[in-house]
C-alpha positions, 0 to 999 in steps of 0.5 A: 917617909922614904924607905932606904930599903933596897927592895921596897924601890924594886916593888914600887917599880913592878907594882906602880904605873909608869906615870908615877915614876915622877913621884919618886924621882928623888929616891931613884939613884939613877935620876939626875935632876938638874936646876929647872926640876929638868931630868937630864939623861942617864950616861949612855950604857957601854955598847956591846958587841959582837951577835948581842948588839942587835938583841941590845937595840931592841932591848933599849927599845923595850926595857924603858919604863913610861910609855911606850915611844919616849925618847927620854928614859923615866926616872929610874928606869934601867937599861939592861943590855944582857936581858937576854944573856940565857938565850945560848943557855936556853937554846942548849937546854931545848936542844939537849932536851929534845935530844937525850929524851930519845936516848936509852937511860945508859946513853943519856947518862954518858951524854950528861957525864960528857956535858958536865966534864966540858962544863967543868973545863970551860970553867977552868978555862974561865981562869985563863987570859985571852982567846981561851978564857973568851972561848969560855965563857961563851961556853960555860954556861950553855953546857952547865945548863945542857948537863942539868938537863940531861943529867935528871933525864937519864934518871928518869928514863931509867925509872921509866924502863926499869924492870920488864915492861921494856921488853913486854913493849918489844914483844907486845906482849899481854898485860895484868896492870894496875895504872894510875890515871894523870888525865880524864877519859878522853872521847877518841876516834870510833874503832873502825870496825865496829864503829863503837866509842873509844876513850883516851886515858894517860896513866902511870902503869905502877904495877902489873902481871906479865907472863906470870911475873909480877913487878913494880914500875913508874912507866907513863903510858896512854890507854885505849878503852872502850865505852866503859873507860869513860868514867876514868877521872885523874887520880883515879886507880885503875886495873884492867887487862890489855896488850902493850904496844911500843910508841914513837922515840920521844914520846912521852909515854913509854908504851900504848895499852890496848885495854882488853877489859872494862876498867875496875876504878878505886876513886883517890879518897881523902884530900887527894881528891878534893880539887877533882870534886872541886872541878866536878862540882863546877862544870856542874854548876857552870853546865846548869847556869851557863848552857850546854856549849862547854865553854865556861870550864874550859875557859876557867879550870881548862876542862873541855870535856863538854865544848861545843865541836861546832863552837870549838871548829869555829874558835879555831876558824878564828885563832881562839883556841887559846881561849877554850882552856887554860893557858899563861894568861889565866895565871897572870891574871890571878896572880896580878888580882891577888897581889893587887888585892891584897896591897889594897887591903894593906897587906905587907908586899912580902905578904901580899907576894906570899897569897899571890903564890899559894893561890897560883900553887892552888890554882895548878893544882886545880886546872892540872899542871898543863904546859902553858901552866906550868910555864906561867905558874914558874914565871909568876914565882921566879917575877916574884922572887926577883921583885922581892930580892931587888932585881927588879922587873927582867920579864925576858930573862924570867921567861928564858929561865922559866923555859930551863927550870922546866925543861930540866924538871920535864924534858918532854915538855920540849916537844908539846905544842902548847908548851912551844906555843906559850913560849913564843907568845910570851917572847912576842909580848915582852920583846915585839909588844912594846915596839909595835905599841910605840909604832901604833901610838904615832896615829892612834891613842896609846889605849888602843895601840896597846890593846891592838898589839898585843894579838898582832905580837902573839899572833906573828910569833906563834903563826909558824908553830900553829902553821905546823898543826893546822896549815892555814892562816885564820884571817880575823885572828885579830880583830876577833882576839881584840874583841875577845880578850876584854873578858877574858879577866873578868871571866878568870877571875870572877869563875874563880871565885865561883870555884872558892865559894863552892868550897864553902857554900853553892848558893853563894857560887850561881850569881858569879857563874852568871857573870862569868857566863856572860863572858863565856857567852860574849867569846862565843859569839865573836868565835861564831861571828867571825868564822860566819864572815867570808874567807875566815881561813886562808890556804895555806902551805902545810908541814915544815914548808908552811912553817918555814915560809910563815915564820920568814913572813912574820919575820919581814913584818917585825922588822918592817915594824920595827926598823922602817921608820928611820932604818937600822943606821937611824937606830944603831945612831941613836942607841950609841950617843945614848942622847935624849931629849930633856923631858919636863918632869910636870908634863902629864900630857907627854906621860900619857902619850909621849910622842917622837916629834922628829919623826913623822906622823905618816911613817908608822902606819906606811911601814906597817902598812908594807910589812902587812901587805909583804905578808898578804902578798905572799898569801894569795900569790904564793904558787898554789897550782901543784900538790904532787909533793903533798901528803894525799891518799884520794882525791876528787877531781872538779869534772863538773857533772861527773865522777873522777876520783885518782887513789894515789899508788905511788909518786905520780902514779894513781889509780883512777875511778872514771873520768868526767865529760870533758878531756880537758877537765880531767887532764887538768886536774891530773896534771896538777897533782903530778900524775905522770902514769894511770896504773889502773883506769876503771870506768864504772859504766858507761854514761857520758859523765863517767867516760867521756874525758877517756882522752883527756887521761891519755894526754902525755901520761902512760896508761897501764890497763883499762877496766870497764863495766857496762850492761851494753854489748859493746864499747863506744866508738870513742872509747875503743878508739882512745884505748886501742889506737888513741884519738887520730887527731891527738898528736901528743897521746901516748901510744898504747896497746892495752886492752880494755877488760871487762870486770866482773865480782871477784877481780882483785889487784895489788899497786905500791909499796914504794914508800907510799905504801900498798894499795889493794882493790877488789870488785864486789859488783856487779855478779855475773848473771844478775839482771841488772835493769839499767846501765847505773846498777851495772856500775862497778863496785869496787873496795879499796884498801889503802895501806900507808906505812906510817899512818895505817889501814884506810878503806875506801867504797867506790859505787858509780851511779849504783841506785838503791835496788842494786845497793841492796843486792849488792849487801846482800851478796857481801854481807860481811861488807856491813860487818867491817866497814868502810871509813870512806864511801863515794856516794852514788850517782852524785847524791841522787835520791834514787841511790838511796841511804841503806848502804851508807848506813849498812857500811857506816863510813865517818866521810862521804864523797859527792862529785856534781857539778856546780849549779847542775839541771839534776839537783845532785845531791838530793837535800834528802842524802845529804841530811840523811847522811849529816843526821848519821853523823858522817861528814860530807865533802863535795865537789859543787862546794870545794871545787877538787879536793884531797883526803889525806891520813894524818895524826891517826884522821882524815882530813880533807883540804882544797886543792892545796893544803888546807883542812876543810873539816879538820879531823872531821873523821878520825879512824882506828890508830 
């Protein structure tokens, strides 16, 4: 018997297939069945007008129940033209957000008063006829939602300030406190001088001593410990002693302790504290059952603390970063697995929604409300709600008013990368998903095209947020998501059973932890395949440009998709007569994979064909020929056999460390990072691959002074001929009258400080008077010190061909080098044997440089250097292997790219912040 109630219609149509709709088309109000059992077509919807009538286009495409493709609507499908009516309101919440977290508590609060009393006009405004009242209601609910959000922020930035942190941030002052700890310990950068482990701590400081004066608060801070603080876990009490130091406007955390002391931790006791065991127990059982790589927790409780590095540079090699914690996806997964459960164990629906509720409300409690988390965890519960009170399926309009209820509960969610990414994920999934799907289904079946759409969507929505973290475009994203995603469910849900059995009995738990293993394993090994395979990461354009130019791609591939086949008059024409062809209501072949007969076969794959090649177009003939506008400190230059590294003092200004054999090679490597006048010139010594170029550098650029160490009496012909009166034959040099010095210990100078900062050098070698034995231990030594004005202090060593007697001489005259030192060290005589290991391990850098040409006589570097150093844990870029490459400070590490923005080692070498 049919029920009459209007919601169980509503949880038929969210719960059962498309292909069933046909069983209910005689309760379905909407469904017309003419004599034949024919279904004719719904009336055609009212159009819309004005900016939404694109957005309806694309909505009648994708909102149909059945398949993707038909033509005719299923029975009781509905049409919803204002599927997207939040997006203004969605749009004013993000950008209120974004904006009134940077405001003190006194301003948000007048911002918010001014929003609401618009909000408030507008609404009368709403009362009135014509122009005004269609003003209005544009305007109302955009600033009704912008003061909701800003309203509940200028109350929570008043907490977070209130009493005399404040001022103790402004005057970095020293702190007793007592934090409570929101995340675990997290393994940061190596503090750069003494190269010991530092841990990362988010906390909330709820009390505290400063200059004698005791207070309460509630302000979020992030902690920075030494080893000690690695036993920090969430919900753990802390006190400790440090010093306060201001964070950035928007930041979440108000303020940065630098901890003084070794933590005192008083563990959360009680209730409180059973889903941290719960997670303890499992990474536990997971580290014992399913190896050593961290990858199982991560994918089910999102604890990473144990990932592999290689495997986790590899998962993001190949765009399966997602993949190593938890995200949306994972919530879906369980809420689908426990409402389905239950309605196939009988439950009631209401109850059915209820369990499907309580253990997403469990599971966020457990894997910790995370962005994406939270974005999906609201969803699900607002998806359900809707089901259960007859609104039926609206997967947009959810995820739009997902986006506001959690931007006015955190507005600092609006600036969290996983947040953003999870947003445009779900947009893609739910707007582009089923128009891709539809076009794959013309030429494959409907199973693979939906399986294959689903990463080629995500993937073009979110490829300019991850253009903005990491410049390049990984080039196997999808076929590796294809071959990963599969069991990715199985490993969910079945690691979550694992976690509920913990709770009641391990033994139960090992067979399941097995299971999910294999899943855990089978991701690893795709991530690893495809990050093996050539060209795994493509250049890319870095910063806002990247970004900017990704998302245009993206762009042109959607709409390639989307409107190629008939083009925009074909669709606009079809969406107005709101015609459909009849459909057999007995038609099973036509439900599985219905099909456009008018439209030929060859037009889905052509068009997509072209907004793919559109895309790969501009990949690799994008003009990658210049970097002079790019972030970059150092750089390497390809001279083949030789040295030439250029520290960047200015806009195309540089010091430069030797030249390379060849003029050419030199000359072109400065003019493709811009450099238009060499403050400084040093020629460590005097060996053909380390001054030969000399002229090449002069080539229309202004050369300021010249350094040069030698143990030989007098310069070469060549050089003294290119410094003092140019090359005779060289028409186009710039005349100068520089004279070149020799150096000797002690000699310092200071360059910059026009926006790129200060940059100071000092030689350390070679002494004067010591016997030096060969031109290589005559080779100038020379420490730099880069001081950029946002991203800090960096110290760079400069050795020449210096072997390793004069390496030792060289410590011992300047013992305090080892004490401080460096983060960068150019290994000597491009990674010769005879230079040894003693100074690398002495000055303990986190990157080594290595200039030899490619396929050299020599065998530079030595596989003895580069295993030692590699064996110390400091990562090693060479000019044999990348060709020229730059260093650059960003987000507190260095990163080393090709010559053009694109991170080779990632944050390969991270430093003091």
């Amino acid at each position: 018997m049919t029920s009459h109630r209007p919601w169980t219609r509503y949880v038929q149509a969210a719960t059962e297939p498309a292909a069933r709709t046909g069983q209910r088309e005689q309760t379905t109000p909407d469904a017309r069945t003419a004599p034949g059992g024919v279904l004719t077509p719904n009336p055609p919807l009212k159009r819309a007008g004005g900016w939404r009538r694109p957005l309806d286009l694309v909505h009648r495409m994708t909102t149909r129940t059945g398949a993707p493709g038909r033509d005719s609507r299923a029975p009781g499908a509905e049409s919803r033209p204002r599927d997207y009516r939040l997006l203004p309101a969605t749009a004013a919440a993000w950008v209120t957000a974004a904006a009134v977290i940077r405001l003190n508590s006194s301003a948000a609060l007048l911002c918010a008063l001014a929003l609401a009393g618009l909000a408030v006009g507008c609404g009368l405004g709403c009362l009135t006829s014509g122009w005004l009242r269609r003003s209005a209601r544009l305007a109302v609910l955009p600033l009704a939602v912008a003061a909701l959000v800003s309203l509940p922020a200028s109350a929570s930035i008043a907490v977070r300030t209130a009493g005399p942190v404040s001022g103790a941030v402004q005057q970095q002052a020293s702190i007793t406190a007592v934090l409570n700890a929101t995340s675990d310990a997290v393994l940061i950068s190596p503090d750069r001088y003494s190269g010991k482990d530092r841990f990362l701590v988010e906390a909330v400081l709820s009390a505290g001593v400063v200059r004698g004066e005791s207070f309460t608060a509630n302000t979020p801070v992030v902690v920075i410990g030494p080893a000690s603080w690695q036993q920090v876990a969430a919900s753990d009490t802390i006190r400790a002693a440090g010093r306060l130091l201001p964070t950035g406007p928007g930041d979440r955390a108000v303020a940065l302790l630098i901890a003084q002391t070794g933590p005192r931790v008083s563990p959360q006791k009680g209730l409180a504290s059973y889903p941290a065991q719960l997670r303890t127990s499992f990474v536990d059982l997971a580290t014992q059952v399913a190896g050593q790589d961290g990858l199982l927790p991560g994918m089910v409780i999102g604890d990473r603390s144990g990932l592999d590095p290689s495997l986790e540079q590899d998962m993001q090699t190949t765009g399966l970063t997602h993949l190593t914690a938890v995200s949306g996806a994972n919530c879906t997964y369980l809420l689908a697995f426990v409402f389905l459960g239950s309605r196939a164990l009988r439950a009631p629906r209401l109850v059915a929604a209820g369990l499907g509720i309580i253990a997403l409300i469990g599971f966020v409690i457990l894997v910790r409300p995370e962005p994406s988390v939270l974005r999906a965890a609201v969803m699900g519960g607002l998806g359900v709600v809707a089901v259960l009170t007859g609104r039926g399926r609206v997967p947009f309009a959810l995820l739009l008013l997902a986006v506001v209820v959690l931007l006015t509960a955190d507005p600092w969610l609006n600036n969290s990368y996983a947040f953003m990414l999870s947003v445009a994920a779900a947009a893609g999934l739910i707007l582009f998903g089923p128009v891709l799907a539809t076009r794959l289904s013309t030429f494959m079946p409907l199973a693979a095209a939906q399986l294959l759409s689903v990463p080629i969507a995500a993937q073009l929505c979110c490829a300019p947020i991850l253009t903005l973290l990491q410049p390049t475009l990984p080039l196997y994203s999808v076929p590796a998501n294809i071959a990963a995603t599969p069991v990715v469910p199985v490993v969910t849900i079945v690691g979550m059973l694992a976690v509920a059995l913990l709770a009641i009995a391990e033994p139960l738990a090992v067979p399941l932890v097995v299971v999910a293993g294999w899943g855990a394993d089978w991701v690893g090994s795709v991530a690893r395949f495809f990050s093996a395979a050539p060209g795994a990461a493509v250049p890319w354009v870095g910063g806002a440009a990247g970004a900017i130019l990704t998302g245009v791609l993206s762009l042109a591939v959607i709409l390639a998709v989307v409107w190629g086949p008939r083009g925009w008059s074909a669709l606009r024409s079809r969406a107005r007569q709101g015609q459909v062809k009849p459909t057999p209501a007995a038609a099973p072949r036509d439900v599985r994979r219905p099909r456009d007969t008018r439209r030929p076969r060859v037009a889905g794959p052509a068009w997509l064909a072209v907004g793919v090649a559109v895309g790969l177009a501009a990949v690799f003939l994008w003009p990658f020929h210049r970097d002079g506008g790019d972030r970059w400190q150092l750089a390497a230059c390809d001279v083949g056999q030789g040295d030439a590294f250029a520290v960047r003092t200015g806009e195309h200004k540089v010091i430069l460390v030797d030249t390379g054999p060849e003029p050419d090679d030199v000359d072109a490597c400065l003019d493709r990072l811009a450099v238009t006048t060499v403050e400084l010139l040093v020629l460590t010594h005097l060996h053909a691959d380390h001054y030969g170029g000399i002229e090449g550098v002069f080539r229309d650029r202004t050369v300021e002074r010249v350094l040069y160490s030698t143990s030989e009496p007098v310069l070469p012909v060549e050089v003294t001929a290119t410094v003092i009166s140019n090359a005779p034959d060289d028409r186009d040099a710039v005349a100068t009258s520089v004279t070149p010095e020799k150096l000797r210990a002690g000699m310092s100078g200071s360059h910059g400080d026009d926006g790129h900062g200060r940059v100071s050098w000092t030689v350390l070698w070679p002494e004067p008077g010591t016997r030096l034995g060969s031109e290589n231990n005559s080779s100038a030594v020379l420490e730099v010190i880069i001081d950029t004005p946002m991203d800090g202090v960096l110290s760079v060593l400069l050795t020449g061909d210096l072997e390793e007697d004069a390496a030792a001489a060289l410590l011992r005259e300047n013992p305090d080098l080892a004490e401080r030192g460096v983060q960068i060290l150019k290994v000597a005589h491009h990674g010769a044997q005879n230079g040894g290991l003693e100074l690398a391990r002495a000055v303990r850098p986190r990157l080594a440089l290595i200039s030899a040409g490619r396929d050299n006589d020599y065998g530079h570097p030595h596989p003895s250097i580069t295993d030692g150093l590699s064996t110390a844990g400091i990562a090693v870029a060479r000019t044999d292997e990348l060709g020229t490459f730059l260093v650059s400070i960003q987000d507190n590490s260095l990163r080393v790219r090709r010559h053009r923005a694109v991170p080779l080692c990632g944050r390969c070498s991270p430093w003091h912040s």
